[in-house]
C-alpha positions in Angstrom: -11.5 -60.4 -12.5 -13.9 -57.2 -11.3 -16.2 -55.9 -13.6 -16.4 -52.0 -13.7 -19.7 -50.6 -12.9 -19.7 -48.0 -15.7 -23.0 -46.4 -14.5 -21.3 -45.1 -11.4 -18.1 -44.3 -13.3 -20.2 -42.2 -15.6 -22.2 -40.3 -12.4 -18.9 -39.7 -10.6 -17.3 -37.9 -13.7 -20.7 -35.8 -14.3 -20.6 -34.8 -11.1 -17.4 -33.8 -11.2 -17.9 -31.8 -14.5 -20.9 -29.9 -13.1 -18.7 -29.3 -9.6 -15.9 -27.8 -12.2 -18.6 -25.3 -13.0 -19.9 -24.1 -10.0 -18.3 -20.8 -8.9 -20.3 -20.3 -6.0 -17.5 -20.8 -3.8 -15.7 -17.9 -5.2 -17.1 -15.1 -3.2 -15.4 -16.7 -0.3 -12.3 -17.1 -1.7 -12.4 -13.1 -3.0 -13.5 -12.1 0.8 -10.8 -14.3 2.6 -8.1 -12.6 -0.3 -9.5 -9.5 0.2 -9.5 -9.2 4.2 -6.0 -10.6 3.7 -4.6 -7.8 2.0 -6.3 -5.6 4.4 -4.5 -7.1 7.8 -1.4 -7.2 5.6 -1.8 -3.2 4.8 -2.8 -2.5 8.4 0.4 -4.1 9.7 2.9 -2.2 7.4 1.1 0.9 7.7 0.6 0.6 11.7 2.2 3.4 12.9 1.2 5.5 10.8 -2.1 4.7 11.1 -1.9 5.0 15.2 -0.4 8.8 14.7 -3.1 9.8 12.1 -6.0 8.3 15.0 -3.8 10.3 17.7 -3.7 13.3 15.8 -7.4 13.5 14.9 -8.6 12.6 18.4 -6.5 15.2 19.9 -7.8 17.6 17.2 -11.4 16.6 18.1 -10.5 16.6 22.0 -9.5 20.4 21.7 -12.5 21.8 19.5 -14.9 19.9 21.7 -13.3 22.0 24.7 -14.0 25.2 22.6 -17.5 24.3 22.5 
């Protein structure tokens, strides 16, 4: 019959209590979620977004002609 070492029973669940309340991980979490919803918008919106760059470049092109 093995004995259980209590000791290291009672470190392993107090460090798994005071890893429960560390949040410092959860800035990276918000930046991946947030950088996903970015590509996501960037996809749908694509070609929209390429005719509104189009459109202001040309716009820029032609005043900067004027000048």
């Amino acid at each position: 019959m093995t004995g259980i070492n209590y000791g290291k029973v009672r470190k392993y669940f107090a460090g798994l209590v005071k890893g429960l309340g560390d949040e410092s991980g959860m800035g990276v979490v918000e930046v991946v979620l947030i950088i996903i919803v970015l590509v996501s918008l960037v996809i749908l919106f694509k070609s929209k977004i390429t005719a509104l760059v189009n459109t202001l470049l040309s716009k820029m092109t032609s005043t900067a002609k004027q000048i």
